[in-house]
C-alpha positions in Angstrom: 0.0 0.0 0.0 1.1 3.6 -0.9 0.5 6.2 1.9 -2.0 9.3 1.3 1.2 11.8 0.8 2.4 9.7 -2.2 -0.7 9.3 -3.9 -1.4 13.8 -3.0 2.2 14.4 -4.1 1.6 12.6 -7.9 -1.7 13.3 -8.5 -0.3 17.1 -7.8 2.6 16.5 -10.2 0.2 14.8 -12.8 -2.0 17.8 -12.5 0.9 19.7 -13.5 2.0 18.2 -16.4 1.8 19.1 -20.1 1.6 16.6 -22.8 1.2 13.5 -21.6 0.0 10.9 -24.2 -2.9 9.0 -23.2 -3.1 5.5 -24.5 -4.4 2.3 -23.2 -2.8 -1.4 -24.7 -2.8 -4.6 -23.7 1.1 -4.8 -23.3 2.1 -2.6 -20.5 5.7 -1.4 -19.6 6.8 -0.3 -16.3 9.1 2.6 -17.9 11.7 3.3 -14.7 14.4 6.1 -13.7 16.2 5.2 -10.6 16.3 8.9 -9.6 13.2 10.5 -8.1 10.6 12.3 -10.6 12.2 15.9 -10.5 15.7 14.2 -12.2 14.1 11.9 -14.2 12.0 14.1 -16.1 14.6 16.3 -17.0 16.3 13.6 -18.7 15.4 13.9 -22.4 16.5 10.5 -22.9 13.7 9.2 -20.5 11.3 10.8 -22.6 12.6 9.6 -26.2 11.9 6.1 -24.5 8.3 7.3 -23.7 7.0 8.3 -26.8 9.4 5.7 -28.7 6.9 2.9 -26.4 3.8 4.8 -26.8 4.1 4.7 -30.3 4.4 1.3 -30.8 1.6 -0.7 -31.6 -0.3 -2.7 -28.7 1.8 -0.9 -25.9 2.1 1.8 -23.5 4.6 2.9 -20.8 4.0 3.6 -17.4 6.3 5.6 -15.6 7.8 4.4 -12.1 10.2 6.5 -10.0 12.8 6.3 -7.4 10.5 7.3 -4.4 11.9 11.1 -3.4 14.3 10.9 -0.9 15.2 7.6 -1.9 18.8 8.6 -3.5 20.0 9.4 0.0 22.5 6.8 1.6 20.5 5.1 4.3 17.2 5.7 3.0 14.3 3.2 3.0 11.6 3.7 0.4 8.0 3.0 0.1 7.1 0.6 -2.6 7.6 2.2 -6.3 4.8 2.6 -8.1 3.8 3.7 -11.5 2.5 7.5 -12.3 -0.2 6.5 -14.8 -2.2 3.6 -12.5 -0.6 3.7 -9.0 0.5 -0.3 -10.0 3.6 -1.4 -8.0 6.6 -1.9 -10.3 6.5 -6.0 -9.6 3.0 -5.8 -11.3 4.4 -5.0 -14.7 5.7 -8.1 -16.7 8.3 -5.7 -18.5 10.7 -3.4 -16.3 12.0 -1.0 -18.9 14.4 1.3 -16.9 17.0 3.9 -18.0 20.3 4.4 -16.4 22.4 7.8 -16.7 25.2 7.6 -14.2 26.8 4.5 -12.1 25.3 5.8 -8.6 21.9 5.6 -10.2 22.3 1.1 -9.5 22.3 1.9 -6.0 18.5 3.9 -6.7 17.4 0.4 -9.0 18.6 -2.1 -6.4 16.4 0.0 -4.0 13.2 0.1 -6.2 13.5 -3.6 -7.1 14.1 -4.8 -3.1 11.0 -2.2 -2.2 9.1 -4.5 -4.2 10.1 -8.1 -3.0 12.2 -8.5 -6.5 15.3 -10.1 -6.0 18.1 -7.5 -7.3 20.9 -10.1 -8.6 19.1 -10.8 -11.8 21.4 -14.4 -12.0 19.4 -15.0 -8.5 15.7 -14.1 -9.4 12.8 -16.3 -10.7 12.6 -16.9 -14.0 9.0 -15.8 -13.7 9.8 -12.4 -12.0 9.3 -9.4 -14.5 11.8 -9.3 -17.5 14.3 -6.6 -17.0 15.8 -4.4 -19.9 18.1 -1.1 -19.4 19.5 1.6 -21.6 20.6 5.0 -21.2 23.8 7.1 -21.1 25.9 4.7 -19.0 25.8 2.1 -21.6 27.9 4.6 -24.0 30.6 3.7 -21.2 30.5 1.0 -19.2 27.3 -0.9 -18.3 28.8 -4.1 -16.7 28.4 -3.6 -13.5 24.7 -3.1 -14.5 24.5 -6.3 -15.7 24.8 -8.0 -12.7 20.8 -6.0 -11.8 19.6 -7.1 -15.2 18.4 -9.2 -17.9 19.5 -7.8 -20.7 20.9 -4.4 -21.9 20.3 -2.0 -25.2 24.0 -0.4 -25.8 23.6 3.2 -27.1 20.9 4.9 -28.7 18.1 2.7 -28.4 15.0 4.7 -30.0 14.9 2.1 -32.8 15.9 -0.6 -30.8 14.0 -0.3 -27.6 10.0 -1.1 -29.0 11.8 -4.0 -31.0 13.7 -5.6 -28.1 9.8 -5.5 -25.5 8.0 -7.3 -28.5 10.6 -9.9 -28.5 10.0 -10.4 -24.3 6.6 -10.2 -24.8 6.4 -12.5 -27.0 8.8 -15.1 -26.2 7.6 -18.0 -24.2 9.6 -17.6 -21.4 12.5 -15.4 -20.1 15.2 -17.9 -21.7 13.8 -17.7 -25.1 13.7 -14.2 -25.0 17.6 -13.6 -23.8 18.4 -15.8 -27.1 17.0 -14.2 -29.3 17.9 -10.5 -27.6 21.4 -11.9 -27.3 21.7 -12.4 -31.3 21.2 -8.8 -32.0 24.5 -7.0 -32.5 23.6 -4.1 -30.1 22.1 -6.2 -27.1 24.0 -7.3 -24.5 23.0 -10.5 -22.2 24.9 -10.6 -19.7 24.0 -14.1 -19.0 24.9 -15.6 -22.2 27.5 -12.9 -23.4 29.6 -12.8 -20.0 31.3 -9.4 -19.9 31.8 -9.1 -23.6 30.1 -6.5 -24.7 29.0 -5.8 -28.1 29.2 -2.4 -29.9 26.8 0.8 -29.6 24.0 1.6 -31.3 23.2 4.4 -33.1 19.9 5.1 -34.7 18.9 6.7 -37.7 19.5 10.4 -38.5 15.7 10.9 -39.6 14.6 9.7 -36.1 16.5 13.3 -35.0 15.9 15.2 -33.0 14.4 13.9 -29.8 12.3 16.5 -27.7 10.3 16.8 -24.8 7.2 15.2 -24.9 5.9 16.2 -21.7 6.7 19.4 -19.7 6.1 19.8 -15.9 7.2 22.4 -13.0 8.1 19.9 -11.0 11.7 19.0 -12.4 15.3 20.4 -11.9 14.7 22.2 -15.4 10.9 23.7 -14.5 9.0 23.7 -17.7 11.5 23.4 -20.3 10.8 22.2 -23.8 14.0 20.1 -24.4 15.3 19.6 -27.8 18.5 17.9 -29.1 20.5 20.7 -31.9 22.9 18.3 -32.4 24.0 14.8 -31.2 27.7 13.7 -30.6 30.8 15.7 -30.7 33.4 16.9 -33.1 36.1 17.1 -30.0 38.5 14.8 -29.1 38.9 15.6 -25.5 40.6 12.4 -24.0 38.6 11.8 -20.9 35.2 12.2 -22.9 32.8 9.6 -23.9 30.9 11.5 -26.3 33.9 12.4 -28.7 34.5 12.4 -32.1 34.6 8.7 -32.4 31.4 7.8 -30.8 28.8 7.1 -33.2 30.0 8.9 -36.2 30.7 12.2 -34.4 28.7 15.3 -34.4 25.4 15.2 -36.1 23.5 18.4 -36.6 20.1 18.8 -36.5 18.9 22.4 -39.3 18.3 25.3 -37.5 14.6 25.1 -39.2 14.1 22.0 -37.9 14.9 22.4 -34.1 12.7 26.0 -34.3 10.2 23.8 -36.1 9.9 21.6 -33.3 9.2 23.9 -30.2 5.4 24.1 -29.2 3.8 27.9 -29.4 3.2 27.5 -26.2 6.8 26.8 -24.9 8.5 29.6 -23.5 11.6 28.1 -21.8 13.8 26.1 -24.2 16.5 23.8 -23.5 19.3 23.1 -26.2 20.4 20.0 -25.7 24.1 18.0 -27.0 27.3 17.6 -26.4 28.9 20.5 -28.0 25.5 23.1 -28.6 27.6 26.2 -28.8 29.5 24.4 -32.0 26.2 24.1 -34.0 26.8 26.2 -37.2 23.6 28.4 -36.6 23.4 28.2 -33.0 23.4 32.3 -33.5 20.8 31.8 -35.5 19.1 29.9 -33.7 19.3 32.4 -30.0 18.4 34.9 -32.1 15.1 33.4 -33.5 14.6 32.5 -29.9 14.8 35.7 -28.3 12.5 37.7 -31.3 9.8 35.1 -30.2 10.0 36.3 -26.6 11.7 33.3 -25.4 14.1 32.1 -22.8 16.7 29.5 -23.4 19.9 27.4 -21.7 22.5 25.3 -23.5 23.5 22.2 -22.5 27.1 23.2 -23.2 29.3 26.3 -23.7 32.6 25.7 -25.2 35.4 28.2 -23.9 37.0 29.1 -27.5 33.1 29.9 -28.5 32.4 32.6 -26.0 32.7 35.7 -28.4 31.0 38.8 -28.1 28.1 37.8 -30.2 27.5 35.0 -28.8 27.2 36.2 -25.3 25.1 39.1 -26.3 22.9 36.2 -27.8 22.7 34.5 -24.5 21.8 37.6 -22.7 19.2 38.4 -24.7 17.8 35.1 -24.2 17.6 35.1 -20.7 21.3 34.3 -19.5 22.5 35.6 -16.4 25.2 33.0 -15.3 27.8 32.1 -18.1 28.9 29.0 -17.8 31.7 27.0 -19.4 34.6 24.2 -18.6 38.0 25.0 -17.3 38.2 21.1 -16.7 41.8 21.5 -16.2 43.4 23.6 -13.4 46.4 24.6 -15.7 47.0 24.8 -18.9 49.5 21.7 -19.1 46.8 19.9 -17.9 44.4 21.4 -20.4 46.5 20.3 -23.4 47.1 16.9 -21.5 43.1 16.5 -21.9 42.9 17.9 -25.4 41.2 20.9 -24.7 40.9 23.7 -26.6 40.8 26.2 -23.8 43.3 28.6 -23.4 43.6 31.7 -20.9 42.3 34.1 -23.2 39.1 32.8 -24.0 38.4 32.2 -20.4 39.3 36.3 -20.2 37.4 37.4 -23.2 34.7 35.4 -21.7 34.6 37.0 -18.1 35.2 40.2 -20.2 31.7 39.6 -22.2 30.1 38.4 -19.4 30.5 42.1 -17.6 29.4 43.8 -20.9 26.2 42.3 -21.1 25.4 42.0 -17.7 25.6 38.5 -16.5 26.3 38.0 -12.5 28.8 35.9 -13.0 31.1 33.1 -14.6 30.7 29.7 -13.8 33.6 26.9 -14.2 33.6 23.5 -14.3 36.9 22.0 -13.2 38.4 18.3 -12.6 41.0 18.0 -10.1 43.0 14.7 -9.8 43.9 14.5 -13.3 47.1 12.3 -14.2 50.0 13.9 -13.5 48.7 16.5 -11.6 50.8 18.5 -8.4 50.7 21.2 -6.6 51.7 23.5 -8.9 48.9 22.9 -11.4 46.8 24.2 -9.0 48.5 27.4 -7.6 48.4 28.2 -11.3 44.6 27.9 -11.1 44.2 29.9 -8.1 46.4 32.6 -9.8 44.3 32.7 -13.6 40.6 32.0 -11.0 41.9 34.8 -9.2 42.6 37.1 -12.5 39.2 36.0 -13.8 37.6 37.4 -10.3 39.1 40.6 -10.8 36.5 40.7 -13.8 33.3 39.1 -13.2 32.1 37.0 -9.7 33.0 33.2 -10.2 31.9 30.3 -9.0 33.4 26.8 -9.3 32.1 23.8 -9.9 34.6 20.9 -8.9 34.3 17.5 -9.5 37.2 14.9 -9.1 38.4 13.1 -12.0 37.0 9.4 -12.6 38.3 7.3 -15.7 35.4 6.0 -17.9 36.3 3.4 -20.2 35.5 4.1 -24.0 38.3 6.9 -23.7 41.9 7.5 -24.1 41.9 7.9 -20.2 40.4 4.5 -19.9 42.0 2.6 -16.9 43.8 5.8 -15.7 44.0 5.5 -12.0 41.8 7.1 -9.3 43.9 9.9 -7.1 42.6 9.4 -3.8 40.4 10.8 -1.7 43.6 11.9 0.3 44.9 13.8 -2.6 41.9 15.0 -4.0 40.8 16.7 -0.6 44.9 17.8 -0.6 43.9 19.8 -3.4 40.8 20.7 -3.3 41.8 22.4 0.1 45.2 24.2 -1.3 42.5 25.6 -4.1 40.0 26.4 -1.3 42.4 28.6 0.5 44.3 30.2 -2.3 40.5 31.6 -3.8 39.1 32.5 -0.1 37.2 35.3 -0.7 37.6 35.4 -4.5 35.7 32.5 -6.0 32.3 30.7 -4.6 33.6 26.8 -4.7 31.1 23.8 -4.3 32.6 20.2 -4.9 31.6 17.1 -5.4 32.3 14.5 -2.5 35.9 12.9 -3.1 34.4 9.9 -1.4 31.8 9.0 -3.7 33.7 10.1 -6.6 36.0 6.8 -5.8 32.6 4.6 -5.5 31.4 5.9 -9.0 35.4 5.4 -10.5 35.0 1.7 -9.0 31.7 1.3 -10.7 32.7 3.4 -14.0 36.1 0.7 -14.4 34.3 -2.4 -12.3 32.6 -5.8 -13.7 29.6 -7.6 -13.1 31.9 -8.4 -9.6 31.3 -4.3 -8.5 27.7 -4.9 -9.4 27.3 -7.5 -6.9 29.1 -5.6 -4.1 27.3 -2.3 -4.6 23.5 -4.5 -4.3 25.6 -5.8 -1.0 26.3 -2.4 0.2 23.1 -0.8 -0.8 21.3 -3.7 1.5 24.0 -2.7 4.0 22.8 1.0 4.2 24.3 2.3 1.2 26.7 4.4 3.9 30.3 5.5 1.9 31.7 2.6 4.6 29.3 0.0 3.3 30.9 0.6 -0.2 34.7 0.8 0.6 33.9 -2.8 2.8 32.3 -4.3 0.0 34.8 -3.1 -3.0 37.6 -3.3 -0.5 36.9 -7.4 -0.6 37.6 -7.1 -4.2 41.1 -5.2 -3.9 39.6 -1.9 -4.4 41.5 0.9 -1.9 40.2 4.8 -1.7 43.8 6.4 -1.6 45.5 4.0 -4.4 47.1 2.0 -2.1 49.3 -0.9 -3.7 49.5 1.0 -6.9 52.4 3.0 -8.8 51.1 5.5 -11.4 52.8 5.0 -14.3 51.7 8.0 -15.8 54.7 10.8 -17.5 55.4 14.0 -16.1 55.4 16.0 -19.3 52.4 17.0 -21.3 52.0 17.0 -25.0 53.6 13.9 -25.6 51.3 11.4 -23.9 48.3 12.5 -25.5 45.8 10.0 -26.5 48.6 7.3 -24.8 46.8 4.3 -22.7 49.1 4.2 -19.8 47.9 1.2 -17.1 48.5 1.4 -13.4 50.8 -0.9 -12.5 50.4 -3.2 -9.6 53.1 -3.1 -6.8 
């Protein structure tokens, strides 16, 4: 049973919403994010997934959330159940659930113990619900996944996804249906493949680009009409998944077509992709925007694309926080990475910020990088300092986790020691100067373990999830399979200098 809140809280959020498709089939999909509602519909992924299921003949999705509050470490959840009918996810004979991020396993072994459903998909009854992930993790590294389900779409799986349900529904049991799945060339099974994993779909150019389909107040994005202006990346950044190898690279959507696709109605706008500020008419585009009396946001602001005109663009659309990546804290480190940054675009950028009236400059920044020291970041708090002199800046700091599919795959985690090392040198060196919010340094090394682990990790993060999901439940149970927070037992073998080691595969060597 669901408690009176629940059911107040998504009737409330139903109430709210704007273009939900109603439909009624026979063949019903429990359609799940294991992050509560307000994260998972701002994912425009998600909502591909919805209409690419509604739109298939004979069935319909229904979603089903992480319960809120249920991404915190030690929480217990009521029993998930879906937003359309109030059925708990066990009802459904298809679990369909999309995965952006290696801590979101911890949020699906929680939904699938809430409902009695064994989470160790090699432990649960054949007749138990079928389960099916895709998303953004599987552009990476989805194994550890794979010990949670059945069977897993690799990449883009509009095309794929309304395929791969009619084969479960219509198989006559679970087994027939992984043997089947398992012969396409973009499904992985984990029981029948092992950890091989075969390579990433990518769906047909007319099927771009994916858009909202419904809007809502109640998500981190609050009534944005999402759209896709491109997908994929021309860049080569080394510690990127989406790069200019993945799936063929950039692939723009016509400026008349994204404009063609935004309801009359919409009047927030999100560009969505990997590199939006590199779109050929993204000027164009802001521009058309703002004449309409709309606002917008980019996904992504390049550093070398922060010109005058484009900032007075952004302004005009509603911008008052500019934001682009430093990523490194030094340059070195920047042409380690492959960036195109260089200290005077981030100056002509704080520079065009003040002109057209924007509070401030945001940065994202790694720290941990290979080969980093001390000195790396002094030089940060000297140009962060420089850039303050110009425009407010904030920083937004996240500690740097290998993800395979990279040139930085296998690259070693720093520590949680050295991390906080630095993040504390940078702390005090921009005291005053710079607003600085990080990203824990402790669950940075649980996500590295997950991003680099095997269907092994996946086993030990359901055991620590059933332990509390506490940061010590997690170093206990990857600690059992060698796994250390501070790189104990490991020599970095990583070089010194810069430029030479680009787009090298160095290993850490075991000691």
């Amino acid at each position: 049973m669901i408690g009176t809140e629940t059911r107040r809280v998504i009737r409330e959020r139903l109430d709210a919403e704007v273009g939900r498709l109603g439909k009624e089939a026979p063949r019903r999909v429990a359609l799940t994010y294991p992050s509560p509602y307000h994260v998972g519909m701002s994912s425009l992924g998600y909502q591909r997934i919805y209409r690419a299921i509604m739109d298939a003949e004979g069935m319909m999705a229904e979603r089903v959330f992480l319960p809120d509050g249920g991404d915190r470490a030690g929480a217990s959840i009521e029993r998930p159940v879906s937003y359309e009918s109030l059925r708990e996810l066990s009802d459904f004979p298809v679990i369909a659930v999309s995965v952006a991020y290696e801590i979101e396993l911890v949020g699906l072994t929680r939904m699938l113990d809430a409902v009695g459903l064994e989470p160790r998909s090699e432990r649960r009854d054949p007749r138990a619900p079928f389960v099916l992930a895709g998303g953004p993790l599987t552009f990476s590294n989805p194994v550890p996944l794979g010990a949670l389900v059945d069977a897993v779409i690799l990449g883009e799986a509009e095309e794929l996804t309304p395929w791969a349900l009619r084969v479960v529904f219509d198989a006559a049991d679970k087994a027939r249906a992984l043997e089947t799945l398992a012969q396409h060339p973009n499904v992985w099974v984990p029981s029948i493949h092992g950890e091989a994993l075969p390579a990433i779909a990518a769906c047909s150019d007319a099927l771009l680009p994916a858009h909202s389909v419904i809007r809502t107040p109640h998500t981190e994005l609050r009534d944005m009409f999402l759209i896709e202006t491109e997908r994929g990346c021309s860049r080569g950044c080394t510690y990127c998944v989406m790069r200019r190898t993945t799936n063929g690279g950039m692939r723009v959507v016509p400026a008349d077509v994204v404009l063609s696709k935004i309801p009359e109605d919409a009047r927030r706008v999100g560009l969505v992709g990997a590199a939006v500020s590199d779109h050929p008419k993204i000027l164009d585009i802001l521009r058309a925007l703002a004449a309409q009396g709309r606002t917008a946001g980019l996904s992504s602001l390049r550093p070398d694309r922060m010109r005058d005109e484009l900032v007075q663009a952004l302004a005009a659309v509603g911008y008052r926080t500019l934001t682009t990546a430093l990523d490194g804290p030094s340059q070195r480190l920047r042409d380690v990475i492959e960036r195109r940054g260089r200290e005077q675009h981030y100056l002509e950028a704080a520079h065009n910020a003040k002109t057209h009236g924007m509070d401030r400059l945001k940065l994202y920044l790694m720290l941990g990088l290979p080969s980093e020291t001390d000195t790396d970041i002094d030089e940060c708090v000297r140009f962060v300092g420089e850039l303050s002199r110009i425009v407010p800046v904030a920083l937004g700091i996240a500690p740097f986790c290998a993800k395979r599919n990279t040139p930085l795959d296998r690259m070693p985690y720093a520590g949680i020691r050295t991390v906080n090392h630095r993040l504390d040198r940078l702390t005090r060196g921009l005291r005053g100067r710079a607003d600085i919010r990080a990203i824990s340094s402790k669950w940075a090394w649980v996500e590295y373990v997950l991003a680099q682990g095997g269907l092994s990790e996946g086993r030990a993060l359901i055991e620590a999830t059933r332990a509390g999901g506490r940061f010590s439940d997690f170093r206990r149970e990857f600690g059992e399979l060698g796994h250390r927070p501070n790189g104990e037992g490991y020599a970095h073998a990583i070089p010194q200098a810069g430029p030479e080691w680009k787009g090298r595969r160095v290993l850490p060597v075991r000691v």
